[in-house]
C-alpha positions as CSV (number, residue, x, y, z in Angstrom):
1,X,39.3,60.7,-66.7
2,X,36.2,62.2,-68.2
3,X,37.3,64.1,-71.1
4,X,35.8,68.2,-70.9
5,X,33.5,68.4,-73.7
6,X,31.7,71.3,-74.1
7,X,29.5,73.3,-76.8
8,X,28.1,77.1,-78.0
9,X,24.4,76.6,-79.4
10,X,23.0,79.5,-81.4
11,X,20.3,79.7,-83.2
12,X,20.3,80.4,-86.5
13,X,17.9,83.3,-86.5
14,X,19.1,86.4,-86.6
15,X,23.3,87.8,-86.2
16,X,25.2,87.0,-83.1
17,X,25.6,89.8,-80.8
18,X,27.6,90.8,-77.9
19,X,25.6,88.8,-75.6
20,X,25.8,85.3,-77.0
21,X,29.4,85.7,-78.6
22,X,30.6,86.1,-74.8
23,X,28.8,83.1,-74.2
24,X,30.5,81.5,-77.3
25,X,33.7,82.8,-75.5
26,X,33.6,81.1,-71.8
27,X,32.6,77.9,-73.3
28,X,35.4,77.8,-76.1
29,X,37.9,79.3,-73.3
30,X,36.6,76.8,-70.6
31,X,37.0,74.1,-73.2
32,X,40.4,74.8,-74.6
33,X,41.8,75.2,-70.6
34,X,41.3,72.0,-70.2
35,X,42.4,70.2,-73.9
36,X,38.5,69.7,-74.6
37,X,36.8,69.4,-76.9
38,X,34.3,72.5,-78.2
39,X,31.0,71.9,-80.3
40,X,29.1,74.6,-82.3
41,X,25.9,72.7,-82.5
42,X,23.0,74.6,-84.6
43,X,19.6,74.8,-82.8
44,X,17.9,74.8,-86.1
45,X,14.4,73.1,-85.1
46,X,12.7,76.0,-85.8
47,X,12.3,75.8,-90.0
48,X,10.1,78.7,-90.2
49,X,12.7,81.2,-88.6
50,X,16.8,79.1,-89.4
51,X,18.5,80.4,-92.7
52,X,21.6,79.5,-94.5
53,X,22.4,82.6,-94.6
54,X,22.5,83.1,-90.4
55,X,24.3,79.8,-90.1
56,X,26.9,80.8,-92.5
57,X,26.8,84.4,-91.3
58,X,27.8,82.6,-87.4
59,X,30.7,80.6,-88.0
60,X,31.7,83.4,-90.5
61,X,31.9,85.6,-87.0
62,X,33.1,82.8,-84.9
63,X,36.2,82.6,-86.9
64,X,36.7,85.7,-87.4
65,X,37.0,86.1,-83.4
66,X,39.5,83.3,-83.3
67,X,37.2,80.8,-81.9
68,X,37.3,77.6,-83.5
69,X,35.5,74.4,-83.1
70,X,36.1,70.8,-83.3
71,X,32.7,69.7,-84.9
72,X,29.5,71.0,-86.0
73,X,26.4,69.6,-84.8
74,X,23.1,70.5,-86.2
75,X,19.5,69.6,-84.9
76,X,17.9,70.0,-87.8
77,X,19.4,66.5,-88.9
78,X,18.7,64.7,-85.5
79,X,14.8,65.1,-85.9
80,X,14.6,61.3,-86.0
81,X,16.4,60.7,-82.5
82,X,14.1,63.2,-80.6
83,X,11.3,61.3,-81.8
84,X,12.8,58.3,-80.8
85,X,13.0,59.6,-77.0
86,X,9.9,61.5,-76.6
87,X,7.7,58.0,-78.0
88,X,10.0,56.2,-75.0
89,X,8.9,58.7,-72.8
90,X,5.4,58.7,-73.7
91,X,5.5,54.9,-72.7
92,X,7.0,55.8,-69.7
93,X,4.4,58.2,-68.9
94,X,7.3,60.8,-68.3
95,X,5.2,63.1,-70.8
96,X,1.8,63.6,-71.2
97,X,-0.6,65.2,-74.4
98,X,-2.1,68.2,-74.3
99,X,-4.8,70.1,-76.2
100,X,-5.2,73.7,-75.5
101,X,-4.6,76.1,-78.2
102,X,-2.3,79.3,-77.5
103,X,-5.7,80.9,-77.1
104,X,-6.8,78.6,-74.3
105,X,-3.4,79.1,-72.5
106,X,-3.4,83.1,-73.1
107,X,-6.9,82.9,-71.4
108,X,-6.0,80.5,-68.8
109,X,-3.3,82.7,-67.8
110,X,-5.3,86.1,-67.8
111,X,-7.3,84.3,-65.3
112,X,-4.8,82.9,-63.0
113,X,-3.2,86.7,-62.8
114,X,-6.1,88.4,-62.2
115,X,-7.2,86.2,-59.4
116,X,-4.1,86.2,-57.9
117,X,-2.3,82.7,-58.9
118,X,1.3,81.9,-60.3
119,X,0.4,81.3,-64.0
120,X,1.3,77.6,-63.8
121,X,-0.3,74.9,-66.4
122,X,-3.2,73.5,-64.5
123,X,-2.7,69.9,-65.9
124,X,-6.5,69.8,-67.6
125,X,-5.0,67.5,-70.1
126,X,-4.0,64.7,-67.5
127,X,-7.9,64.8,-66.8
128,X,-8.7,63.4,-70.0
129,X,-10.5,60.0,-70.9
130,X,-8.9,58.5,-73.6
131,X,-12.0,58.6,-75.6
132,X,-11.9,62.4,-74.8
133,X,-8.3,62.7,-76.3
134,X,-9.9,60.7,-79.6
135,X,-12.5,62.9,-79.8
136,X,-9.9,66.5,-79.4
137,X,-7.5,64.4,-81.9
138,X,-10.0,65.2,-84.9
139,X,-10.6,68.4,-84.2
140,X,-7.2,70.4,-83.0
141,X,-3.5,69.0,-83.3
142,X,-2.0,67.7,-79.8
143,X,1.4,68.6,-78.6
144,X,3.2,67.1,-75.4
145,X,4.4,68.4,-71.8
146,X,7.3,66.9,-70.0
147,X,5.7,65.7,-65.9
148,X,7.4,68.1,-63.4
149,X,8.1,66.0,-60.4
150,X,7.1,69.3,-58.4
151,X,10.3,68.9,-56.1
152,X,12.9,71.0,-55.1
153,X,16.0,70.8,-57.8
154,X,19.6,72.1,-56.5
155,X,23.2,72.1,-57.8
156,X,26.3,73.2,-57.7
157,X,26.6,76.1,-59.9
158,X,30.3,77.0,-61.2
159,X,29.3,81.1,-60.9
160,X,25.9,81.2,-59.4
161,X,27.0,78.9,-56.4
162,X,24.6,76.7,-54.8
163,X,21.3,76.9,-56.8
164,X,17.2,75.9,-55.4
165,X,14.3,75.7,-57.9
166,X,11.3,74.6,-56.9
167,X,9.6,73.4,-59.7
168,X,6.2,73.3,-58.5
169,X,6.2,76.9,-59.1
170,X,6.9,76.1,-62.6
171,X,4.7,74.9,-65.7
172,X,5.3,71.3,-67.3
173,X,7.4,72.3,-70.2
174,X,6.4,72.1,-73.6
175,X,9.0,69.1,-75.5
176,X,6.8,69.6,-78.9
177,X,4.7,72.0,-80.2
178,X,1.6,71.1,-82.3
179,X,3.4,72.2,-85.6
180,X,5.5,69.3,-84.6
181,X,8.5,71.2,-83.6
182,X,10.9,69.9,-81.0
183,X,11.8,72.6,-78.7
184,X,14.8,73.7,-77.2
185,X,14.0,71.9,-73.6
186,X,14.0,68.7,-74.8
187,X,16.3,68.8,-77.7
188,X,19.5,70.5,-75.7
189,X,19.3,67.4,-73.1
190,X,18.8,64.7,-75.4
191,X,22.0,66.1,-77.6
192,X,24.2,66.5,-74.5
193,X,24.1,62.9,-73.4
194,X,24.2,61.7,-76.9
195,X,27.4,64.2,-77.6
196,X,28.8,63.4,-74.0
197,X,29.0,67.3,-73.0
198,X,30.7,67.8,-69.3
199,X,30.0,71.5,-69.3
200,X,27.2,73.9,-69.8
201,X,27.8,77.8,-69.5
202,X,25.4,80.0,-70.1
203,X,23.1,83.3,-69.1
204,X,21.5,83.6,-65.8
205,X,18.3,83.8,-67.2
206,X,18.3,79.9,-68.0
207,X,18.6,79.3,-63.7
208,X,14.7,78.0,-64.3
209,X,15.3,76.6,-67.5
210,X,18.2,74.4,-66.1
211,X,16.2,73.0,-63.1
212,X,13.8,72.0,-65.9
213,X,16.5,70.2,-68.1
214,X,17.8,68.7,-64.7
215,X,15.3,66.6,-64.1
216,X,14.6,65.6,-68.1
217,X,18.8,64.4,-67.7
218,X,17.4,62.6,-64.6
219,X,14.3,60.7,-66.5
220,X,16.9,59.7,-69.1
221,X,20.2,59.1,-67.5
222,X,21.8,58.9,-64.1
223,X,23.7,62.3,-64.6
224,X,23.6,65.7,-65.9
225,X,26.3,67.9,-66.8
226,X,27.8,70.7,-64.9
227,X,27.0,74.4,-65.3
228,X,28.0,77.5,-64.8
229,X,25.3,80.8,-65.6
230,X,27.0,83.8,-66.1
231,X,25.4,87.6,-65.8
232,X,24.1,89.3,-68.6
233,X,25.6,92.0,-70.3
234,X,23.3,95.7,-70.4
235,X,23.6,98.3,-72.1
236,X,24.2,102.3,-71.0
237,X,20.4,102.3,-69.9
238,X,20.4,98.9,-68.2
239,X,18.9,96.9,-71.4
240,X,19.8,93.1,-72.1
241,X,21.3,92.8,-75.3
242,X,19.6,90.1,-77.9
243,X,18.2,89.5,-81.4
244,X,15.6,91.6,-80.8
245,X,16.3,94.8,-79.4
246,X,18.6,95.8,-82.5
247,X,21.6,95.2,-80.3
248,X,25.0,95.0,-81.1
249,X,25.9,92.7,-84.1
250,X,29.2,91.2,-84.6
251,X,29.1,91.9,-88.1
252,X,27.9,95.5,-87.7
253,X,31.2,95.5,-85.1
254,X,33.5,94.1,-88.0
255,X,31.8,96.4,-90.5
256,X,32.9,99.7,-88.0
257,X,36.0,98.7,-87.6
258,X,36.3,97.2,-84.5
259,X,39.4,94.7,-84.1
260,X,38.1,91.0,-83.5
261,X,40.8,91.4,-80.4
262,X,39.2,94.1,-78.6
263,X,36.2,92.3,-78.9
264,X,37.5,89.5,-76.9
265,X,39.1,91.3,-74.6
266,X,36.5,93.2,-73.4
267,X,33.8,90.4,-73.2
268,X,36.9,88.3,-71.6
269,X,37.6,90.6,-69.1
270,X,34.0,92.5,-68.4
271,X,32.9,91.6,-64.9
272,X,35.9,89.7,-63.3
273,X,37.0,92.5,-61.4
274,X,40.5,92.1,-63.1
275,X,42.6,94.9,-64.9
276,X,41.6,95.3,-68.5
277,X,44.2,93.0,-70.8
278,X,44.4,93.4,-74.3
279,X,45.1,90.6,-76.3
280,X,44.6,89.8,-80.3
281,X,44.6,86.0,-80.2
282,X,41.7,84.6,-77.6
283,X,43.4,81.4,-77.2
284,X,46.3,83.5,-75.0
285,X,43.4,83.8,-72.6
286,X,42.1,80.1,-72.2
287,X,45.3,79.3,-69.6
288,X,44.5,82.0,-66.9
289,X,40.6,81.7,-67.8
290,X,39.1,81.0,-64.7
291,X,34.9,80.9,-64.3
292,X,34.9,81.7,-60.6
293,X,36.2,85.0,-60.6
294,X,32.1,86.0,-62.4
295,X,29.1,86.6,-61.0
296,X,25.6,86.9,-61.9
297,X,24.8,90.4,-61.6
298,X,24.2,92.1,-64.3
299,X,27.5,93.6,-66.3
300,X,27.2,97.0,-68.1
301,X,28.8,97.2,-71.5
302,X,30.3,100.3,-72.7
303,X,30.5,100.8,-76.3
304,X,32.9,103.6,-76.5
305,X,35.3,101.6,-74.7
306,X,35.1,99.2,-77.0
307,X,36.1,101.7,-79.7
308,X,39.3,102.7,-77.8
309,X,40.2,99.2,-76.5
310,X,40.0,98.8,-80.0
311,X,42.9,101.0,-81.3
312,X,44.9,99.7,-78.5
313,X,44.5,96.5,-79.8
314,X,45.2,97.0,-83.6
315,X,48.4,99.2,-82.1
316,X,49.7,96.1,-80.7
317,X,48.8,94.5,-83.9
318,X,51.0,97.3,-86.0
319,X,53.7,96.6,-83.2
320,X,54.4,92.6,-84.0
């Protein structure tokens, strides 16, 4: 029996917020259901932007919301493995070099909008003599694009249900950026084969992004995971919450007050349509945890009702 392995992959950026802790939660929940095993694997690839200081600050919140993890994984460290695959799929011709600058793209893309076309890449690259590419070699640094097939990609999604992308509608992805950065497309498939994951759950805004990673699994092995996307959390005027639009922090939460319980119990319980339970240890919820009772549509979040879930919570605390 294939054992349930599954993983939580922040970024070490900026603070965890309400929208990727609940993440953080179905993964560790759907993981501990079934006896797995749950990874926190650091997407640290970007130097410029990861800290100490957030990874510390991460499994500093993680803990505190009861969520623990069998190993840490960090990408920062696997550098020489991703280079390894991309020069095998260079060979294979499953990836091809590219020279525009951000400039050329931005421009390439004005153009395409205002004359009516999808802003796909248009593969100029591929057009290239080799004693072109020498030539562009001297002057600008190259990066690489992973060669969409162009087909339709479905699956079985665990929440979304069944799942079409047509991926000619879609630009070849960027695997490495001329800086020499691997990017999360390339480096998320490569560590769940290598780290044998079962189980991907994550936002609906990665539907694209998972056809993408689909067919890379499918260039590099005969499988791919499972996954489930789940809806995105708004705020009281219909915002997504992330990094950037000062959302939420867990730590601002803890700072406030807020009991790591009620936490949990709201991001458990938001958008499955069940009565609100209020429980102080998150692992009392992994049993009953059950991914098809989600959907995709988006999920307001109340913060005042996380204040008086809250008390309730520490009251329960005061009563053990």
């Amino acid at each position: 029996l294939k054992k349930n392995i599954l993983r939580f992959a922040p970024s070490p950026t900026g603070y965890l917020h309400l929208g990727n802790v609940r993440t953080a939660i179905f993964n560790f929940l759907q993981a501990k259901k079934n006896n797995g095993e749950f990874i926190l694997r650091l997407d640290d690839t970007d130097r410029e932007r990861s800290t100490q200081h957030y990874i510390d600050q991460i499994k500093y919140d993680l803990e505190w919301l009861g969520i623990c993890w069998d190993r840490v994984e960090q990408q920062s460290k696997r550098l020489d493995r991703y280079k390894d695959i991309l020069n095998s799929m260079i060979k294979d011709e499953n990836v091809y070099e590219c020279f525009e600058t951000t400039i050329d793209l931005d421009l390439k893309r004005k153009k395409q909008l205002n004359s009516g076309q999808p802003p796909v890449y248009d593969r100029q690259s591929l057009k290239l003599s080799d004693r072109d590419k020498a030539e562009l070699r001297k002057k600008v640094s190259s990066y690489f694009r992973f060669y969409l097939s162009g087909n339709k990609v479905s699956w079985k999604d665990k929440i979304a249900g069944d799942v079409e992308v047509q991926t000619n509608a879609v630009s070849d992805p960027i695997l490495i950026k001329a800086n020499g950065q691997f990017l999360y497309t390339i480096a998320s498939v490569i560590d769940d084969i290598d780290f044998k994951v079962s189980e991907v759950v994550r936002g609906v805004d990665h539907l694209t992004n998972t056809a993408v990673q689909i067919e890379i699994f499918k260039t590099l092995v005969e499988y791919s995971p499972e996954f489930a996307h789940h809806s995105l959390i708004v705020n009281s005027s219909g915002e997504n919450f992330s990094k950037r639009a000062n959302s939420l922090s867990i730590k601002e939460l803890r700072e406030n007050g807020v009991e790591p319980g009620a936490v949990c119990s709201v991001l458990v319980n938001l958008g499955n349509g069940k009565r609100m339970e209020v429980k102080n240890d998150l692992l009392a919820f992994a049993e009953d945890f059950d991914l098809k009772a989600f959907n995709t549509s988006p999920t307001k979040f109340n913060t005042e009702d996380l204040y008086s879930i809250s008390r309730v919570a520490l009251s329960k605390l005061d009563n053990v």
